[in-house]
C-alpha positions as CSV (number, residue, x, y, z in Angstrom):
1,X,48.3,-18.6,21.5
2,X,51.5,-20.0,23.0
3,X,53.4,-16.7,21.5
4,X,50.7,-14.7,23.4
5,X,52.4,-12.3,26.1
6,X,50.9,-12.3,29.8
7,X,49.0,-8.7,29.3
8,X,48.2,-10.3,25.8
9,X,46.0,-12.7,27.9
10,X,44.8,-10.5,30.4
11,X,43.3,-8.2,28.0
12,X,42.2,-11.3,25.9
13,X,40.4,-12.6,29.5
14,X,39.2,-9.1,30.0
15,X,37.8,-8.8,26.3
16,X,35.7,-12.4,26.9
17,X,34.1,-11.0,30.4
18,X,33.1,-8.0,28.3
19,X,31.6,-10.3,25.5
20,X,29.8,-12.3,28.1
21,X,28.7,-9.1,29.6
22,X,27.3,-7.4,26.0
23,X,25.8,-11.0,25.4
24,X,22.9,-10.4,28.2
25,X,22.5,-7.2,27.3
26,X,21.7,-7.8,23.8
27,X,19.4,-10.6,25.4
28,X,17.0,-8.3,27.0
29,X,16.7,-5.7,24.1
30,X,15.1,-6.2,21.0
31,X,14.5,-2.8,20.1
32,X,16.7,-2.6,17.5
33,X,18.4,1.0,17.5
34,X,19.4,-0.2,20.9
35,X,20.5,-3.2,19.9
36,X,22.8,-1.6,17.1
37,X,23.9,0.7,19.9
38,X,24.8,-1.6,22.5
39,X,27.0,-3.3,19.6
40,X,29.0,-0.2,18.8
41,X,29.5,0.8,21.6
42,X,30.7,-2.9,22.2
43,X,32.8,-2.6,19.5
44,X,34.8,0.3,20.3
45,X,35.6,-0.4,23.7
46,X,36.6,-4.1,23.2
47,X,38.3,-3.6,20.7
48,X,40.2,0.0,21.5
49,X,39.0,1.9,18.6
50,X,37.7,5.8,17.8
51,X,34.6,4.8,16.5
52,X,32.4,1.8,15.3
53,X,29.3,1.4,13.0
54,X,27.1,-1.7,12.3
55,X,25.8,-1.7,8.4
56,X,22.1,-3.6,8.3
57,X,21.6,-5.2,5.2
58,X,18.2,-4.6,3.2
59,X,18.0,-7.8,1.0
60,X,15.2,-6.7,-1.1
61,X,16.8,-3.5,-2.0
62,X,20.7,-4.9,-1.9
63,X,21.2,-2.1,0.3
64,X,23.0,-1.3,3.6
65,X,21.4,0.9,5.9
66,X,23.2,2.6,9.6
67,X,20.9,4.6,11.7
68,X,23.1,4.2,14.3
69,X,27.0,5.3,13.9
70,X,29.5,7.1,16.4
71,X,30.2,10.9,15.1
72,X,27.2,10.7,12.8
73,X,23.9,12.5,13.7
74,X,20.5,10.2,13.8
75,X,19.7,10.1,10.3
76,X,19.5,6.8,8.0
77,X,22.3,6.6,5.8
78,X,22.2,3.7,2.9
79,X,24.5,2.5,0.3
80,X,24.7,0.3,-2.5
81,X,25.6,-3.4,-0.9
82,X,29.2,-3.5,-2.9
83,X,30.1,-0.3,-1.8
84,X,33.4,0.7,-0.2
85,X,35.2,-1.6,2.2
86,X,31.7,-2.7,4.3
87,X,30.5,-3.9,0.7
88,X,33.9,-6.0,0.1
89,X,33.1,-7.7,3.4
90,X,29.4,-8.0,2.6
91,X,30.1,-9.4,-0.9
92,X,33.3,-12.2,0.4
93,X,31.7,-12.6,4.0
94,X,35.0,-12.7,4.8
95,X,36.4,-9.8,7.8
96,X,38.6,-7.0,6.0
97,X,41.6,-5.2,7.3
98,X,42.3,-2.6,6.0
99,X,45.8,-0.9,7.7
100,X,45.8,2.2,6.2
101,X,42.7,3.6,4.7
102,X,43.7,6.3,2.2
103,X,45.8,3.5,0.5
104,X,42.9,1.4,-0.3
105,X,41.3,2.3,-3.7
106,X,37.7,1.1,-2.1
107,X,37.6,4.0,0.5
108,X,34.9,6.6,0.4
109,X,36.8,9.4,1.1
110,X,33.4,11.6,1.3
111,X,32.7,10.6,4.7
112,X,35.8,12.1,6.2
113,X,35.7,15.1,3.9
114,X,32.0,15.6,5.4
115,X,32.3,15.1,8.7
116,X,36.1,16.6,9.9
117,X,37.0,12.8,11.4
118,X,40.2,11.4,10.2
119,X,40.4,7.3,9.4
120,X,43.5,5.5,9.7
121,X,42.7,1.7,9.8
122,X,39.8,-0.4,9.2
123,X,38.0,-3.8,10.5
124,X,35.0,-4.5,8.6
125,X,33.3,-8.1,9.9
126,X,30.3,-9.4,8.2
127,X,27.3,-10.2,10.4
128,X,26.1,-13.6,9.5
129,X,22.7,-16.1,11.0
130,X,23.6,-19.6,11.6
131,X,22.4,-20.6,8.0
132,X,25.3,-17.9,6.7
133,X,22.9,-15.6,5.3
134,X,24.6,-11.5,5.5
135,X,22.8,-9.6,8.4
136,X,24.9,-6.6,8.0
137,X,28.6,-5.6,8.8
138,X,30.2,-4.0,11.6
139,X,33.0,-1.9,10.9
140,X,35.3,-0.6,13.1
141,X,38.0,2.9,13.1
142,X,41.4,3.5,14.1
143,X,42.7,1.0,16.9
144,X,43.8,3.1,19.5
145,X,47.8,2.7,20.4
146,X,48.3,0.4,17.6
147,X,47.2,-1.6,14.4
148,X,44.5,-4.3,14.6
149,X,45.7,-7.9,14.9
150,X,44.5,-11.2,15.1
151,X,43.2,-11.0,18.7
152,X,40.9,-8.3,17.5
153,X,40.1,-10.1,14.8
154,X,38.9,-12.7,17.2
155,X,37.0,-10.6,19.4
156,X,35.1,-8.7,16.8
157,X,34.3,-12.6,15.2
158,X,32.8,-13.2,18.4
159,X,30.9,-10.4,19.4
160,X,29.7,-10.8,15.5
161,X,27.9,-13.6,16.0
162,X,26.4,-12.7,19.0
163,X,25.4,-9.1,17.2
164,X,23.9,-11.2,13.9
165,X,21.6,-12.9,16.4
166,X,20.6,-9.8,18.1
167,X,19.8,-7.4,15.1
168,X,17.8,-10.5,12.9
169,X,15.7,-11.3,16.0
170,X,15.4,-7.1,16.5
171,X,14.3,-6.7,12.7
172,X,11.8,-9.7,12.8
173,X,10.1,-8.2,16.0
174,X,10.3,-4.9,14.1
175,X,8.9,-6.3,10.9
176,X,6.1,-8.1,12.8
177,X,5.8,-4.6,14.9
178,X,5.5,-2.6,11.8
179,X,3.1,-5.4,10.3
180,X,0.6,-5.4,13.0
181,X,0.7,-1.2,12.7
182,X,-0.2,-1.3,9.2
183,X,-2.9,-3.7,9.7
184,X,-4.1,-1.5,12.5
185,X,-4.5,1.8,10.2
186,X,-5.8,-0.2,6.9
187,X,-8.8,-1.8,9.4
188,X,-9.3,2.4,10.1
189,X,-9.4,2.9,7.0
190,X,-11.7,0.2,6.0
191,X,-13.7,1.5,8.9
192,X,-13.8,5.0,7.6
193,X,-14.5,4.0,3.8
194,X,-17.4,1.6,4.4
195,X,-18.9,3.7,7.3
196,X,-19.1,6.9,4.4
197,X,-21.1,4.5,2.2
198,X,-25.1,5.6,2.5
199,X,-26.6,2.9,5.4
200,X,-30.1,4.2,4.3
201,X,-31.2,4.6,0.7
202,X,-33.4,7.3,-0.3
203,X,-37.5,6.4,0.0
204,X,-38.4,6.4,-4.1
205,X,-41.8,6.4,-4.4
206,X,-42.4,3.7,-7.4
207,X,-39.0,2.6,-8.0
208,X,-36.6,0.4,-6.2
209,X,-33.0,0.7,-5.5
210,X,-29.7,-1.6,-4.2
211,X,-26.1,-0.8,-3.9
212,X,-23.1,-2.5,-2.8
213,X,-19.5,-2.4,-2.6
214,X,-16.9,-5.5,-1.8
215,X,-13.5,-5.2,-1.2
216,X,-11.3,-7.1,-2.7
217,X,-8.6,-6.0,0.1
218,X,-9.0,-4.6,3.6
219,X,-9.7,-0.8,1.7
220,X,-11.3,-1.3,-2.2
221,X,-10.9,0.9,-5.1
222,X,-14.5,1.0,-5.5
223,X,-16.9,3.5,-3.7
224,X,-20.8,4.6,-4.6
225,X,-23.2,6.9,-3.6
226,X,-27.0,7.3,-3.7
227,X,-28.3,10.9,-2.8
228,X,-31.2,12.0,-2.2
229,X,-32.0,15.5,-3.7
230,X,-34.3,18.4,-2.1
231,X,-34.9,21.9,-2.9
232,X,-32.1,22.6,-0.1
233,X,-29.7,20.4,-1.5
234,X,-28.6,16.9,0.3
235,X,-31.9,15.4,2.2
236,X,-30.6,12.9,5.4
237,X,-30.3,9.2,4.8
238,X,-33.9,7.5,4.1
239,X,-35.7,10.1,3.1
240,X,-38.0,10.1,0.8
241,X,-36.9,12.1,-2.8
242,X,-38.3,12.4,-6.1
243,X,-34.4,13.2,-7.5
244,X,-31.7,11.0,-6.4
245,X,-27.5,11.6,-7.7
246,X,-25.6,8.2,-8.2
247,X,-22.2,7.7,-8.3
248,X,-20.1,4.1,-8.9
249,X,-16.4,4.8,-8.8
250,X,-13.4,2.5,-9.7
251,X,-10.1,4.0,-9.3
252,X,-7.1,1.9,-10.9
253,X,-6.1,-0.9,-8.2
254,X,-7.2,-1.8,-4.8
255,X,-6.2,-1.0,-1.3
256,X,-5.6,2.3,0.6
257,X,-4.1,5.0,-2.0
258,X,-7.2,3.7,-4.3
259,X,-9.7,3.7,-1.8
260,X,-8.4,7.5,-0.9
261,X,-9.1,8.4,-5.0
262,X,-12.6,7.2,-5.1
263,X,-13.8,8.5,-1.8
264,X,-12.0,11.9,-3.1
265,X,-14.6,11.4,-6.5
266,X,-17.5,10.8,-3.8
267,X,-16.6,13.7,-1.9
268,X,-16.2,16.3,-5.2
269,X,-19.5,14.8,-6.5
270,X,-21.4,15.0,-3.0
271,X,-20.0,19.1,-3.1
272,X,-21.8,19.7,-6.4
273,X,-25.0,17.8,-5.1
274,X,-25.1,19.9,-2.1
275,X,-24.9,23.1,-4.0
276,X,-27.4,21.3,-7.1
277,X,-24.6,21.4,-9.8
278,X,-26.2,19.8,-13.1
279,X,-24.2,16.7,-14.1
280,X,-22.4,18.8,-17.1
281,X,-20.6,21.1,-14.6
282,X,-19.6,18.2,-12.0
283,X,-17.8,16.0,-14.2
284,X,-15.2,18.4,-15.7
285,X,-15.0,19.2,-12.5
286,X,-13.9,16.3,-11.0
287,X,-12.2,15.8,-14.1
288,X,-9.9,18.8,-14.1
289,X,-9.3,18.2,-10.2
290,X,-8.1,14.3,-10.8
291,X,-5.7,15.9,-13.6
292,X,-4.2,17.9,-11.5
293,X,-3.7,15.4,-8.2
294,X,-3.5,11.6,-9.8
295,X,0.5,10.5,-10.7
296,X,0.5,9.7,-14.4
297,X,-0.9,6.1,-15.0
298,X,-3.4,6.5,-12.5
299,X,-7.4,7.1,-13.3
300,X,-10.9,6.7,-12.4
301,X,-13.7,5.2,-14.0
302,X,-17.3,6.4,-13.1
303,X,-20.5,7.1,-13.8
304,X,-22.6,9.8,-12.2
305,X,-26.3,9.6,-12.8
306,X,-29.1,11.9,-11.6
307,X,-32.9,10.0,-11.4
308,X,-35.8,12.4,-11.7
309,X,-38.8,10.6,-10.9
310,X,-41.0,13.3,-12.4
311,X,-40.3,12.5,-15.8
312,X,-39.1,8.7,-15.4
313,X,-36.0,9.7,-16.9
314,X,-32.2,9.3,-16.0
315,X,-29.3,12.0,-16.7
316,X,-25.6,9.9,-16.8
317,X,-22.1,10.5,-17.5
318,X,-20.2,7.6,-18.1
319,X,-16.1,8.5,-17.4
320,X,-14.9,5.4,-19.2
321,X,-17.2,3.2,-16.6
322,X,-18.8,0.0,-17.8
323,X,-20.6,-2.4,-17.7
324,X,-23.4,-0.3,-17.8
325,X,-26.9,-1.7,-18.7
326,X,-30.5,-0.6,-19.1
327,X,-32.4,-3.6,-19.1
328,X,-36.2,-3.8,-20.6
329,X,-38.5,-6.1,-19.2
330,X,-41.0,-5.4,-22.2
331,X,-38.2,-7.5,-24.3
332,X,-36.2,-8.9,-21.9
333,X,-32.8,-7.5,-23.9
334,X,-30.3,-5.4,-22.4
335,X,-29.2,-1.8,-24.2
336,X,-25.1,-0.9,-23.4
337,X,-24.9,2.8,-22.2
338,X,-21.8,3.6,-23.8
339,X,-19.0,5.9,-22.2
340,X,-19.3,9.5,-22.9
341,X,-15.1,10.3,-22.2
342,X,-12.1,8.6,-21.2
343,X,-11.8,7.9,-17.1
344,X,-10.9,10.7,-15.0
345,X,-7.6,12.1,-14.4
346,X,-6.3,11.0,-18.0
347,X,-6.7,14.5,-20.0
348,X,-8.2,17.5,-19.4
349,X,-8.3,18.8,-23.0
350,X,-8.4,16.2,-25.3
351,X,-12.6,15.0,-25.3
352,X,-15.4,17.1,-24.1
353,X,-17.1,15.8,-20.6
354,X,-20.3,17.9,-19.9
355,X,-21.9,15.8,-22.7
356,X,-24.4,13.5,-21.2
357,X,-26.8,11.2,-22.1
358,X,-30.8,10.4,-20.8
359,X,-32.3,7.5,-20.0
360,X,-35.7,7.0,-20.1
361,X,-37.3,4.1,-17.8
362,X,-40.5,2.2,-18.9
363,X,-42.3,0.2,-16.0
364,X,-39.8,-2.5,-15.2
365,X,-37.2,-1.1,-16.3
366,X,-33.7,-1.7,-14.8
367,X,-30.3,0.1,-14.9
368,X,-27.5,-2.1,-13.9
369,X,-24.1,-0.2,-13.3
370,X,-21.4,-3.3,-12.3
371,X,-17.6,-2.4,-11.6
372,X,-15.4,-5.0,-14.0
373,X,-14.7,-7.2,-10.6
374,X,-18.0,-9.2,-11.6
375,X,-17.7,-9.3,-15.2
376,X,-13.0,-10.2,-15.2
377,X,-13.4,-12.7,-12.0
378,X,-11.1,-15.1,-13.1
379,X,-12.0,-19.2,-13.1
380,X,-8.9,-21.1,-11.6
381,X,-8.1,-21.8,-15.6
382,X,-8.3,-18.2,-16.0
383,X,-11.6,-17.9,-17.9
384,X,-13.4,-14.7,-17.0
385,X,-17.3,-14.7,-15.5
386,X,-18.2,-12.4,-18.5
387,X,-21.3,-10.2,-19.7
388,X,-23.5,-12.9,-20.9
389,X,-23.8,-15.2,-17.4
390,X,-24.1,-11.4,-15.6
391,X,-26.8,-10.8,-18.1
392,X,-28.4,-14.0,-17.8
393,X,-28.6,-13.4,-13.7
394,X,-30.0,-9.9,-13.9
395,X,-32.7,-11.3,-16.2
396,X,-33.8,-14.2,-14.1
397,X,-34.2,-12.1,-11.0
398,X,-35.1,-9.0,-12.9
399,X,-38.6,-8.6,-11.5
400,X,-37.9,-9.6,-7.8
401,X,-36.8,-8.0,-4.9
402,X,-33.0,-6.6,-5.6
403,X,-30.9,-7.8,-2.5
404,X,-32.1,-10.9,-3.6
405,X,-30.6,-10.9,-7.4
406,X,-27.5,-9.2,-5.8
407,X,-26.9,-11.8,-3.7
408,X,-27.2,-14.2,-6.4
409,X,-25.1,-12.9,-8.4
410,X,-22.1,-12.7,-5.4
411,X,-22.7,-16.0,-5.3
412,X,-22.3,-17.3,-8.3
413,X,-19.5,-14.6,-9.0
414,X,-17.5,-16.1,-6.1
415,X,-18.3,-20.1,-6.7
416,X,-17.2,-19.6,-10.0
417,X,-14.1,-18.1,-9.0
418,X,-13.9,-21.2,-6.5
419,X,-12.2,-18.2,-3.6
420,X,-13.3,-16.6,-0.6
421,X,-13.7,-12.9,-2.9
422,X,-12.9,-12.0,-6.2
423,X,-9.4,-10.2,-7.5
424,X,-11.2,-6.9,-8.1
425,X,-13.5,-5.2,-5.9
426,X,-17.0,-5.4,-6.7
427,X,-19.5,-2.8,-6.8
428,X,-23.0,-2.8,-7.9
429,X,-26.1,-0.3,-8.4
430,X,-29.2,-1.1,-9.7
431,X,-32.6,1.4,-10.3
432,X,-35.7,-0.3,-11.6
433,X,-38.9,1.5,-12.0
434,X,-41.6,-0.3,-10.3
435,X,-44.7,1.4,-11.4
């Protein structure tokens, strides 16, 4: 300092009013492209340079991200974290000078070569919190009327650490931003997928019927359906039908990009209801369509039944969905419908799926269709619930009213799990002839 001239100072004295000055402003934003912008433009005034940049780093991806640059259009630009001269500074935490650019091995020349702009010299200065953890780097171009020194160093070390302070608290309120937005549009979506499910079930003279669907998450993987069936096609909620369509969907997962593969399964199989498609034309339909839109590794189980109460009889496909049960009361024993094809969206050549099988219902009868969320819920030492306590259930409460045995079987479904819900959605249907 003692070595310092008089306009050395001034500008030094000037530089610190300015730093006080940027200080409040980054106090009252913390929108975060304007708290980026406020720094670089920050940057390149107090410290005389062409142009200035602030690098954000993206810890989870080891990434560093600008939005916000001078002489670069509004568009997200991200590199790998060791990259160039920003990364040498990310990686030491140290600042890095660089006085002449093209000599430096590290350079990206690609950015000049893109945009027309020349660099000479470079002062890249990481962005740290007060526990030393990298926020980002700023990085600064071609000192006007002369090299960088030490009091830019300083400088650009101070308004640093007011800048790492800014953008952290900027992200966080973004994050939390972004966080309550998503919540927002999955609780819309959870609105939308359990106000599709039927609120009235079709009147069945002599038989009785329950279904249910539980998330897992906000949105569930699971959906059903129960339809009644007229001469015209669909009948309204509650009416009373002597042929009702079923559908119990799983898609792979749970959440929203699940939730939007079963209701599409709901939707294709409510389209051949409407226009009274036999079960052996809907099911390569939906097939063939779930082929053609579901990334590989993605499926659907399902089954898709159609009850004619003419004939006491039941028309399924089963699309890799299970369990599946038809339980006799006469005996008191439980028969396994077995899947007809693999889930949807796996192959469209390889097995045949307008095969299907009937079903035919004695007087107390039941069919039990469960989604594998009963069945795999997991004990806290990792034992599963299992077939034979879901079996023992359904035969104890066989014979009485149905919410009531589904209920029981939540229950003891959740206790056993010793959670709030299960790790799988749950969905149940069950049809049992009454007379």
């Amino acid at each position: 300092m003692s070595g310092q001239t008089a306009a050395d100072r001034q500008s030094e004295h000037a530089a610190l009013e300015g730093l006080l000055e940027v200080a409040r402003r980054l106090g009252e934003s913390s929108d975060l492209s304007l708290v980026l912008q406020t720094v670089i433009d920050a940057l390149r005034d107090l410290l005389h340079a062409e142009r200035a940049t602030v690098w954000v780093y993206d810890r989870p991806v080891d990434e560093l991200f600008t939005h916000v640059a001078h002489g670069m259009a509004a568009q997200v630009v991200r590199i790998p974290a060791q990259r160039g001269i920003v990364g040498a500074a990310a990686q030491s935490r140290q600042v890095t000078l660089v006085p002449d650019a093209y000599a430096d091995e590290r350079f990206d020349r690609s950015v000049d070569a893109r945009t027309g702009f020349l660099t000479r010299d470079i002062l890249a200065i990481p962005l740290l919190d007060d526990e030393g953890a990298l926020v980002g780097v700023a990085q600064v171009l071609n000192r006007v009327g002369g090299a960088f020194g030490e009091s830019d160093i300083r400088i650009g070390r101070a308004l640093a650490a007011q800048a790492a302070v800014a953008v952290r608290r900027a992200r966080l309120l973004e994050d939390h931003e972004a966080r309550l937005r998503l919540e927002e549009e999955l609780e819309v979506a959870r609105t939308i997928q359990q106000g599709s499910f039927p609120t009235a079930l079709p009147m069945v003279a002599r038989y009785s019927i329950f279904a249910q669907s539980t998330p897992a998450d906000v949105c569930g993987g699971d959906a059903f359906d129960v339809i009644g069936i007229g001469a015209g096609g669909i009948l309204a909620q509650g009416q009373p039908a002597e042929r009702v369509i079923f559908l119990c969907a799983d898609a792979t997962g749970h959440g929203v990009g699940p939730a939007l593969s079963s209701m599409q399964a709901r939707g294709m199989v409510r389209m051949g209801a409407q226009f009274n498609q036999p079960l052996s034309v809907v099911a390569p339909a939906v097939n063939r369509q779930f082929c053609a839109d579901l990334p590989a590794g993605r499926f659907i189980t399902a089954w898709i039944a159609l009850l004619d109460t003419t004939r006491n009889e039941i028309e399924c496909f089963s699309a890799g969905q299970g369990p599946v049960y038809v339980f006799r009361s006469g005996t008191g024993q439980f028969e396994v419908v077995d899947s007809d094809a693999l889930p949807f969206g796996i192959t469209a050549d390889a097995m045949p799926f307008d095969q299907t099988q009937r079903l035919s219902l004695g007087v107390g009868d039941m069919v039990v269709v469960l989604t594998d969320g009963y069945s795999e819920a997991p004990s806290p030492a990792g034992e599963q619930f299992g077939e034979e306590r879901l079996q023992q259930l359904i035969r104890e409460g066989a014979s009485g009213p149905l919410v009531n045995l589904m209920t029981r079987i939540d229950t003891q479904v959740v206790a056993f799990a010793a959670a709030q819900t299960t790790p799988d959605d749950r969905t149940a249907i069950f049809i049992r002839r009454d007379a």
